[in-house]
LUMZAKE-946342 format. One line per 5 residues: for each residue x, y, z of N, C-alpha, C. Coordinates in steps of 0.02 Angstrom, whole numbers, plus 50000, padded with zeros to 5 digits. Atoms other than C-alpha are relative to their C-alpha. Layout:
// residues N
X/Y/Z/X/Y/Z/X/Y/Z; ...
This chain:
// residues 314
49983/49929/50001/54060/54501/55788/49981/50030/49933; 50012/49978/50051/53994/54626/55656/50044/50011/49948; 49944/49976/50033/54099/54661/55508/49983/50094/49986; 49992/49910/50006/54137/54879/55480/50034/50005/49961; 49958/49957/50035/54196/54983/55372/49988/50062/49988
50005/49934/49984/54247/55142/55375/50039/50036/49957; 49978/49979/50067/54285/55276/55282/50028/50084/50036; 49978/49934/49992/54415/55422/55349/50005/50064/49963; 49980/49948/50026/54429/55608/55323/50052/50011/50044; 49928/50038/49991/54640/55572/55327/50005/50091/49988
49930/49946/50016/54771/55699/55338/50074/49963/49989; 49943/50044/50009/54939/55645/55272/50054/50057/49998; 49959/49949/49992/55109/55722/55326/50049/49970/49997; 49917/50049/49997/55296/55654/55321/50029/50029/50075; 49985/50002/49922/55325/55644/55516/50081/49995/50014
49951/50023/49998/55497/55673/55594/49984/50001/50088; 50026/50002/49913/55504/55632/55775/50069/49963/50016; 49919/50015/49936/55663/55596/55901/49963/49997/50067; 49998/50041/49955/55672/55496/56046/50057/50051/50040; 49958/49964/49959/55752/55644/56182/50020/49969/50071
50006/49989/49919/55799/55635/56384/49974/50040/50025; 50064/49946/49971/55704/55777/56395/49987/50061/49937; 50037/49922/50051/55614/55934/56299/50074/50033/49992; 49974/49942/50000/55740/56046/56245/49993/50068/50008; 50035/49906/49990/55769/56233/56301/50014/50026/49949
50008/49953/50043/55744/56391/56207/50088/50012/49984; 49910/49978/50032/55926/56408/56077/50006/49923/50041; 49959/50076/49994/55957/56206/56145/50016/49965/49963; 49985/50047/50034/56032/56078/56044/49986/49933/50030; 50001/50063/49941/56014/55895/56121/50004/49957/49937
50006/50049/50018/56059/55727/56061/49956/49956/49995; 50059/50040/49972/55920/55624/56016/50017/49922/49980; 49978/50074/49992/55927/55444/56056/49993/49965/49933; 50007/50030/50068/55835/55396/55895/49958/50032/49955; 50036/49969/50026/55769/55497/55743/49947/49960/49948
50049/50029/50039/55613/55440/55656/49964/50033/49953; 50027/49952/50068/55560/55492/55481/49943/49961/49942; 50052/50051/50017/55408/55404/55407/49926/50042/49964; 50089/49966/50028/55217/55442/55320/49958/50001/50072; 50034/50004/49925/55122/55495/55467/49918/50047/49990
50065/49947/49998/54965/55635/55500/49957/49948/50033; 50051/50012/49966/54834/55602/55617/49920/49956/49966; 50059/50013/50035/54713/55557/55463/50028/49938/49981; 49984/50050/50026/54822/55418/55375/50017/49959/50089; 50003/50062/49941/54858/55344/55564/49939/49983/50008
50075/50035/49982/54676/55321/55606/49982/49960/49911; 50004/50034/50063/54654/55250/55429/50039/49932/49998; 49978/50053/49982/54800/55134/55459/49997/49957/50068; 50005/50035/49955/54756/55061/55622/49932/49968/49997; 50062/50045/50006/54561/55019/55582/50029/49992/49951
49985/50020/50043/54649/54949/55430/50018/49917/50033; 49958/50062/49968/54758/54837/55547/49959/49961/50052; 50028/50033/49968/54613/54783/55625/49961/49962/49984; 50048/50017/50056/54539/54707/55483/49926/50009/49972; 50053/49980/50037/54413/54821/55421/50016/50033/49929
49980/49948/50049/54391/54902/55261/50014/50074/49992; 49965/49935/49999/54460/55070/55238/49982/50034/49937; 50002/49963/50064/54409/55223/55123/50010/50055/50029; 50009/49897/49987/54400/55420/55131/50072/50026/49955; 49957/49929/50033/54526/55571/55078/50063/49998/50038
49969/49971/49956/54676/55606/55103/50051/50044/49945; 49984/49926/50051/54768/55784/55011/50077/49969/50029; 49926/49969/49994/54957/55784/54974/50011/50053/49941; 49993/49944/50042/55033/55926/54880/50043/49958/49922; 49953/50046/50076/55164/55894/54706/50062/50026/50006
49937/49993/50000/55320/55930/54793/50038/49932/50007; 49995/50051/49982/55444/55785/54835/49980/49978/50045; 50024/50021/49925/55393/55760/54998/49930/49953/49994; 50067/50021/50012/55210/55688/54927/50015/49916/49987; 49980/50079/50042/55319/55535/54836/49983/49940/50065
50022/50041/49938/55293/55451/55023/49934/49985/49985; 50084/50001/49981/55092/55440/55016/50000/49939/49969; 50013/50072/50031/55082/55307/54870/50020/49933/50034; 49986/50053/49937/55178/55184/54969/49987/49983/50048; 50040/50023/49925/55128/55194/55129/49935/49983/49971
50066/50034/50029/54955/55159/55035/50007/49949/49994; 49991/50071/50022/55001/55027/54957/50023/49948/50057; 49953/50056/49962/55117/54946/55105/49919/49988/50060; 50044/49997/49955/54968/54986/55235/49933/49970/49978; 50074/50027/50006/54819/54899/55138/49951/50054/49972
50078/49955/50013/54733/55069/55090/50004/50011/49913; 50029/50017/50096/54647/55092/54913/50045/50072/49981; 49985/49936/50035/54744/55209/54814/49949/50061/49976; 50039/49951/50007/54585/55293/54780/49990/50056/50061; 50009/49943/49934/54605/55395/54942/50036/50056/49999
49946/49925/50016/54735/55498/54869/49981/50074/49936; 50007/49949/50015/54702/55662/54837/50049/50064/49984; 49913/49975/50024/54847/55776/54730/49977/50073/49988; 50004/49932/50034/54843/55959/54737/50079/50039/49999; 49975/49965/50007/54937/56106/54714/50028/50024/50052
49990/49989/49937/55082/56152/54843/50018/49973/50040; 49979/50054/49965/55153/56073/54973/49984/49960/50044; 50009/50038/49953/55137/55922/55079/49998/50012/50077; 49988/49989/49949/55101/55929/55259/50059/49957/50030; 49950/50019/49969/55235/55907/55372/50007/50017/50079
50016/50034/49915/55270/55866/55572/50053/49981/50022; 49957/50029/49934/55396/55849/55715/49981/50005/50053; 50011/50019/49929/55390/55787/55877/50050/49974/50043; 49932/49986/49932/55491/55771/56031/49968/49917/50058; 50033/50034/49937/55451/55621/56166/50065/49987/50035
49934/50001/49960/55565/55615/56314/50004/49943/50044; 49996/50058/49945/55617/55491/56463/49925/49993/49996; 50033/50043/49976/55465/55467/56532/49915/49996/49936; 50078/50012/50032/55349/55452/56373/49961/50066/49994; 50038/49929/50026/55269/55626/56359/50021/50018/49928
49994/49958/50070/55270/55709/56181/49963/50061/49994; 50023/49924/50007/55245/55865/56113/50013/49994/49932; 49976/49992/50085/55254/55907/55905/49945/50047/49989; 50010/49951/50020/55200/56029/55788/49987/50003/49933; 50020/50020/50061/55116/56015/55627/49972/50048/49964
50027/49950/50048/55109/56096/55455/49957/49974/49953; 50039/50045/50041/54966/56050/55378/49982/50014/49924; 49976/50003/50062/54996/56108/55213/49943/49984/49936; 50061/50035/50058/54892/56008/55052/49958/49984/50066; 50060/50007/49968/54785/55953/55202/49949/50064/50003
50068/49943/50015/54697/56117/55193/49960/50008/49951; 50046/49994/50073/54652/56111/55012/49946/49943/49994; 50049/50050/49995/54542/55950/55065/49927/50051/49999; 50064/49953/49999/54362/56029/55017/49938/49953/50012; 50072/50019/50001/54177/56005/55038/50005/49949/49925
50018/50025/50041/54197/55961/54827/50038/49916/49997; 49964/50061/50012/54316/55815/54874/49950/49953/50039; 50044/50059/49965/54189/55732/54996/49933/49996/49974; 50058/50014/50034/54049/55770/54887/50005/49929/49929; 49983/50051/50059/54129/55672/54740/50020/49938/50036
50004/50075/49978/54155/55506/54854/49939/50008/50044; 50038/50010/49950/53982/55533/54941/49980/49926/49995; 50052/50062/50012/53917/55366/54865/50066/49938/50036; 49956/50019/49995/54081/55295/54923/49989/50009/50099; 50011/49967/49908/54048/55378/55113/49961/49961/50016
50080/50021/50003/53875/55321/55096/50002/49940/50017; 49996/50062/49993/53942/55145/55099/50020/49968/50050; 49950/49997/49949/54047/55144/55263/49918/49981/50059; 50040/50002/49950/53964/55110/55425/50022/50039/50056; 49975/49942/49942/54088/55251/55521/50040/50037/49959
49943/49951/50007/54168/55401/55473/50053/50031/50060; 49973/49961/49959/54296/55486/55552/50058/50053/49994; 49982/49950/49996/54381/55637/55572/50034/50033/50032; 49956/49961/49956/54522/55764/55652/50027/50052/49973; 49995/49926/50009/54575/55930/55645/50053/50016/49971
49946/49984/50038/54724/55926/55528/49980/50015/49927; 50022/49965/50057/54598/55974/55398/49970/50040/50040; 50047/49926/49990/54475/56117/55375/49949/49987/50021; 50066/50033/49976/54302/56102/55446/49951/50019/49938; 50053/49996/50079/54216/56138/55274/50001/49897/49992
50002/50073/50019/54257/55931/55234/49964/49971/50063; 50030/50043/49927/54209/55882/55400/49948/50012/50003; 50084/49971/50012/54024/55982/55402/49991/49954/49947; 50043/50026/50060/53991/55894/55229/50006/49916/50031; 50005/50069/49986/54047/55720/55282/49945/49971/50022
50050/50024/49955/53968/55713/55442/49934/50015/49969; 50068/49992/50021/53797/55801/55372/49983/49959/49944; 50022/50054/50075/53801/55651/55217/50004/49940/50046; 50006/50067/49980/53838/55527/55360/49955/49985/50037; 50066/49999/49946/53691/55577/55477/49953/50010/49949
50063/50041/50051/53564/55574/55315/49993/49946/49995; 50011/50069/50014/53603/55413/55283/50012/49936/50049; 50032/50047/49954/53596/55353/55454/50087/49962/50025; 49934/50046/49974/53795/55308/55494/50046/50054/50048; 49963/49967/49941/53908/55355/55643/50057/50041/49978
49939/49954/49996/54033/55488/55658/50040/49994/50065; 49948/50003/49924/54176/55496/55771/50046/50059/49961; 49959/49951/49978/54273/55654/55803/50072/50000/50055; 49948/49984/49964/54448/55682/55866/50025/50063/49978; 49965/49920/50017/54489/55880/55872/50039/49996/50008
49903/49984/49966/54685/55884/55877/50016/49985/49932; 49975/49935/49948/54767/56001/55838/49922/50012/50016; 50077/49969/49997/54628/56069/55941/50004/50082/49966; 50027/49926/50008/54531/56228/55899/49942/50007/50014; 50069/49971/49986/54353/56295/55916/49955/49950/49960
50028/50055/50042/54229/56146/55856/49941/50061/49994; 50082/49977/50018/54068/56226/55749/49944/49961/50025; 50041/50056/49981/53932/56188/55814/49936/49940/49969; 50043/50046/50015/53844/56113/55682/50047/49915/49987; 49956/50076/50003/53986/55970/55672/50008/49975/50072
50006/50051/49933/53964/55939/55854/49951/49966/49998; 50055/50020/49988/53789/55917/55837/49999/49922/49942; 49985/50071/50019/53838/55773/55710/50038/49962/50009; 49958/50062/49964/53947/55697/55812/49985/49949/50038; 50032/50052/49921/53906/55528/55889/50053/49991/50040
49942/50014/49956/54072/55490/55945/50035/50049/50015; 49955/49981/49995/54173/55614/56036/50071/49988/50056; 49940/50031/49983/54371/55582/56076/50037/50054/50021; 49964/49940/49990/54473/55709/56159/50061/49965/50065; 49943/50010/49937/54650/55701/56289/49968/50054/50026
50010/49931/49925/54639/55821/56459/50023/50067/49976; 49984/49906/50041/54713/55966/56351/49918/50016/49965; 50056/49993/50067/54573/55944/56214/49945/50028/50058; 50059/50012/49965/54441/55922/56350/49986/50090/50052; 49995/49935/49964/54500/56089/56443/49999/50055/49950
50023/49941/50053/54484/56200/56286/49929/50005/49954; 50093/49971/50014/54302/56170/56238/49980/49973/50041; 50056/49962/49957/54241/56173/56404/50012/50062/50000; 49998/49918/50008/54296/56343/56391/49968/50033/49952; 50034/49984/50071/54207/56349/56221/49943/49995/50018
50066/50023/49979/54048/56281/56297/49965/49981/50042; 50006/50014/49957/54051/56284/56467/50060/50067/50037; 49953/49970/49952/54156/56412/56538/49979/50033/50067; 49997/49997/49918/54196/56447/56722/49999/49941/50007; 50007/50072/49952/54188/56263/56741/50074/49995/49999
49927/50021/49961/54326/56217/56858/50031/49938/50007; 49976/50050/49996/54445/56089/56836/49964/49941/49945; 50023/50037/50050/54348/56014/56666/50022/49926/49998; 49964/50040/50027/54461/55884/56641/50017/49941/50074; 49986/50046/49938/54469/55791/56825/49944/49964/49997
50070/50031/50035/54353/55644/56790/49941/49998/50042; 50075/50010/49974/54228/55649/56918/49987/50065/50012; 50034/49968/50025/54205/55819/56866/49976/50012/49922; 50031/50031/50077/54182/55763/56674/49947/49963/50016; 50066/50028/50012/54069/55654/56730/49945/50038/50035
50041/49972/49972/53990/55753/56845/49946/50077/49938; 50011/49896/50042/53963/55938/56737/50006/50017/49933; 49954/49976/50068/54077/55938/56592/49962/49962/49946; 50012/50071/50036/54028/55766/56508/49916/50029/49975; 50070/49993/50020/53836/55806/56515/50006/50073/49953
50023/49938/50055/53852/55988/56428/50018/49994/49927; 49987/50001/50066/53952/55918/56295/49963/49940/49954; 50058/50035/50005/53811/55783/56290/49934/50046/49939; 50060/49965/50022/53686/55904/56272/50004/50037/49928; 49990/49959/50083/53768/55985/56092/50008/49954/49962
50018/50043/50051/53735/55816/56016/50031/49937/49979; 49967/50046/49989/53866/55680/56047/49969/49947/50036; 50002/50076/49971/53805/55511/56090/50030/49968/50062; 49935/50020/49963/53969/55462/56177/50049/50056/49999; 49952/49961/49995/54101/55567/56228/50045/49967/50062
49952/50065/49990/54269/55476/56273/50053/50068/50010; 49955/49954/49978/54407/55580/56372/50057/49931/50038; 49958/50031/49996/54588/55491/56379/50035/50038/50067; 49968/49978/49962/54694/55506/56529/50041/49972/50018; 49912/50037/49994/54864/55454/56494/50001/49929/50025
49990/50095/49967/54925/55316/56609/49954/49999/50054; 50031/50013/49965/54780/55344/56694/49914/49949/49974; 50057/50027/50023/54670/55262/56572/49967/50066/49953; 50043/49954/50020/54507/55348/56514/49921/49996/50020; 50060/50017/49977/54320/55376/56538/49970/50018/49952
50046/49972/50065/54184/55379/56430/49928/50012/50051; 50062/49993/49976/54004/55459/56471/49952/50004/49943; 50067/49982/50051/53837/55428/56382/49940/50017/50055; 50055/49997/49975/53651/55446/56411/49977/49931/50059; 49988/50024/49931/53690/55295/56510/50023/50003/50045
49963/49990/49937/53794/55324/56610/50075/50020/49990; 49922/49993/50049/54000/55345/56614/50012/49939/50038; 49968/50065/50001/54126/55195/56596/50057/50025/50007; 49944/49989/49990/54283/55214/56655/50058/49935/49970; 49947/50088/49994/54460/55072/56606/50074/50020/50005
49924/49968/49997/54623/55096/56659/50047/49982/49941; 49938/50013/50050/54792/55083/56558/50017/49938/49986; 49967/50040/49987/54864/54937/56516/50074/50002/50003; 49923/49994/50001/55043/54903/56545/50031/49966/49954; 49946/50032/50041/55174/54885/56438/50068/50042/49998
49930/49992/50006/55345/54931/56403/50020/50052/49966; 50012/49930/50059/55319/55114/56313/50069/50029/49980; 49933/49977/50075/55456/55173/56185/49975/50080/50002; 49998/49926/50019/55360/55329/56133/49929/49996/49975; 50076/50001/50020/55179/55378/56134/49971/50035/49959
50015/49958/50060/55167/55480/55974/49923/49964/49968; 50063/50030/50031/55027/55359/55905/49944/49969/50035; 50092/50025/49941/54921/55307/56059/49932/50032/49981; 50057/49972/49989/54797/55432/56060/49958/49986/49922; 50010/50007/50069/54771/55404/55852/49986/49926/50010
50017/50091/49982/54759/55204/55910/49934/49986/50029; 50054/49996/49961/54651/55229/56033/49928/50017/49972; 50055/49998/50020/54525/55333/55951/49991/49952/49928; 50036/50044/50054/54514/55220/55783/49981/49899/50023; 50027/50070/49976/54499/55068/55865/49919/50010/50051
50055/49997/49969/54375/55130/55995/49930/50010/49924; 50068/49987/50058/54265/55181/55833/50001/49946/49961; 50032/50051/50061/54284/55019/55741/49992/49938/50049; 50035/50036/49953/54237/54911/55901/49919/50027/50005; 50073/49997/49994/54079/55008/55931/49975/50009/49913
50016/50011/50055/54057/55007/55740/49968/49910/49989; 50018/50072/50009/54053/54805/55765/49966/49977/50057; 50054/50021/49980/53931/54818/55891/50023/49976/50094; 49976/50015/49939/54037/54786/56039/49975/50049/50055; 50007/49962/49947/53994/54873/56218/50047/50049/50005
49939/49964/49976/54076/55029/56284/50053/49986/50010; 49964/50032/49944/54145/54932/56425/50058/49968/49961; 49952/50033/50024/54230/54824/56293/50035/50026/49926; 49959/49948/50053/54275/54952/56148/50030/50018/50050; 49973/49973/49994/54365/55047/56279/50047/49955/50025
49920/50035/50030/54460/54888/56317/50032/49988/49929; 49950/50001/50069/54518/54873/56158/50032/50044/49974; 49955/49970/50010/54549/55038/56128/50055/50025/50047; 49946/49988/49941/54661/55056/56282/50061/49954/49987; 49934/50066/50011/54752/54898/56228/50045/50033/49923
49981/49987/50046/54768/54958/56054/50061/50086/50016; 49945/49933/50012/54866/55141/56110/50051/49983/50054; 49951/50039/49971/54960/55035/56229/50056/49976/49960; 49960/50033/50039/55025/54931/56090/50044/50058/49963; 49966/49964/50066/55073/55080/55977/50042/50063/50037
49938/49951/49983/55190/55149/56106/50063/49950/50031; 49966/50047/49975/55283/54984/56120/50064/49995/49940; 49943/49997/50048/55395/55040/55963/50008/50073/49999; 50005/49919/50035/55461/55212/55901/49977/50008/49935; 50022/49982/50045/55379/55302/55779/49909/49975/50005
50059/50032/50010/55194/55266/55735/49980/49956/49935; 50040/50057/50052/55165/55170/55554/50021/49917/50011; 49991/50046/49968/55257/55030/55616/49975/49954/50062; 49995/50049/49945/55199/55018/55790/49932/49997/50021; 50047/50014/49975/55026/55015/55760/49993/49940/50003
50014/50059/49959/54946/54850/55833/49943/49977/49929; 50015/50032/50020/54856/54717/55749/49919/49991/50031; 50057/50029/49968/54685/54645/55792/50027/49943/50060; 49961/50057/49952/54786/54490/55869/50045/50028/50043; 49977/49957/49921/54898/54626/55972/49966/50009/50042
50052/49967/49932/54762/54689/56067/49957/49934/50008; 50039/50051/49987/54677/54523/56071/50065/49954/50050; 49954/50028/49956/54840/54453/56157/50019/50027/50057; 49979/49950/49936/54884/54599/56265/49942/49994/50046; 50048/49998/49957/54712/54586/56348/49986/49940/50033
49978/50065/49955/54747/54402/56376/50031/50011/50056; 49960/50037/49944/54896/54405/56477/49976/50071/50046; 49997/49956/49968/54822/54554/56540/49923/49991/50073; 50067/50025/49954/54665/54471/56631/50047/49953/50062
């Protein structure tokens, strides 16, 4: 198997998240089963899970210089990543709650805070550092100024990108067009076909992704494009063809960190050279695993998790 390493553009936030029986209504109060308060953001999870899969780990990640920032160093340190990824500005830390109920759905809401002040000059000053990686990757809890420079320093020098928009918004299109990898859920997937495809009906039902949807978002410069569908699995479509793999089962707690599992593992399998067919088992196993605890820095998975789960799972 190849060895990878990769080098995120991280967002870092201090996550609070509760374990409900259901959503609460508008003016509700509700008891929540269990509250979880931890270093989280969409950028430091994909950072810590190709970490836990034993690759090397670099890129950015912005906290502000209130208390709330004092979290970042540690989770660095406890998670394996280089303290050089921390980035200290002015202002406050992003911050994040989330809700998951009986049956495993979530919902949360994120302030992304010092993640905005992440700039073009911060990814210019580790380009030689980028330069070294064999995958970047990226999500929308920063600005798209860092993300344009990345990707356009990682497609000069000839190395893969992977994209996960969420929170979504409106992708530019010159950062699609350097996207090899793109990662999106059935929400994501239904707001830029509307960006780049609209009138298409029902985007997000897979054998019209593969049919309609999949090829247009082909055609603006993605390689691969990988659409998750809950416990229904997911599908990916390239210029070969699409690959479909269902869910695996397990015993789900709270799926706050699947989709963040999913896509960094799928990008540091095909980083090591592995097949679709068998990156998207792994990453199916891997956002499996990381809803088998509450919270996410804890319950991401191992290389030997998802190498066991796919055992007893054959």
């Amino acid at each position: 198997m190849a060895k990878a390493s990769v080098f995120v553009l991280g967002s870092f936030v201090v996550s609070c998240s509760a374990k409900v029986s259901r959503f609460p209504r508008p003016g509700e109060s509700l008891a929540a089963d269990i509250v979880t308060i931890e270093p989280g953001g969409k950028g430091l999870n994909l950072a810590i899970a190709a970490r836990r899969l034993g690759t090397e780990v670099d890129g950015l990640l912005a906290v502000g210089d209130d208390l709330a920032s004092s979290f970042a160093a540690p989770a660095l340190e406890q998670a394996g990543l280089p303290a050089a990824m921390l980035i200290r500005v002015a202002g406050k830390t992003g911050s994040g709650v989330g809700f998951t109920d009986a049956q495993g759905e979530t919902c949360l809401a994120v302030d992304a805070g010092a993640n905005r002040a992440l700039g073009t000059e911060h990814v210019r000053a580790a380009a030689d550092r980028l330069a070294a990686c064999d995958l970047v990757m990226a999500q929308f809890e920063i600005g798209d100024a860092p993300i344009r420079e990345a990707f356009a320093l990682a497609q000069r020098s000839g190395i893969a990108t992977l994209l996960n928009p969420s929170p979504f918004r409106p992708v530019a299109p010159e950062i699609l067009a350097d996207t090899h990898i793109l990662v999106l859920n059935q929400t994501e997937a239904e707001a830029l076909a509307e960006q780049i495809l609209p009138g298409c009906l029902d985007p997000a039902e897979p054998a019209r992704f593969v049919a309609e949807w999949g090829p247009a978002v082909l055609a603006h410069g993605p390689r691969l494009v990988v659409m998750t569908l809950g416990a229904a699995g997911a599908v990916a479509l390239s210029a070969e063809g699409a690959t479909g793999q269902a869910a695996l089962p397990v015993d789900s707690v709270d799926s706050l960190g699947a989709g963040d599992a999913f896509a960094a593992t799928l990008g540091v399998a095909l980083a090591r050279r592995r097949s679709t067919a068998e990156a998207l088992l792994h990453a199916a196993a891997a956002g499996a695993i990381a809803t088998r605890r509450p919270g996410v820095f804890q319950a991401l998975g191992t290389q030997a998790d998802i190498d066991q789960l796919i055992g007893t799972s054959r």
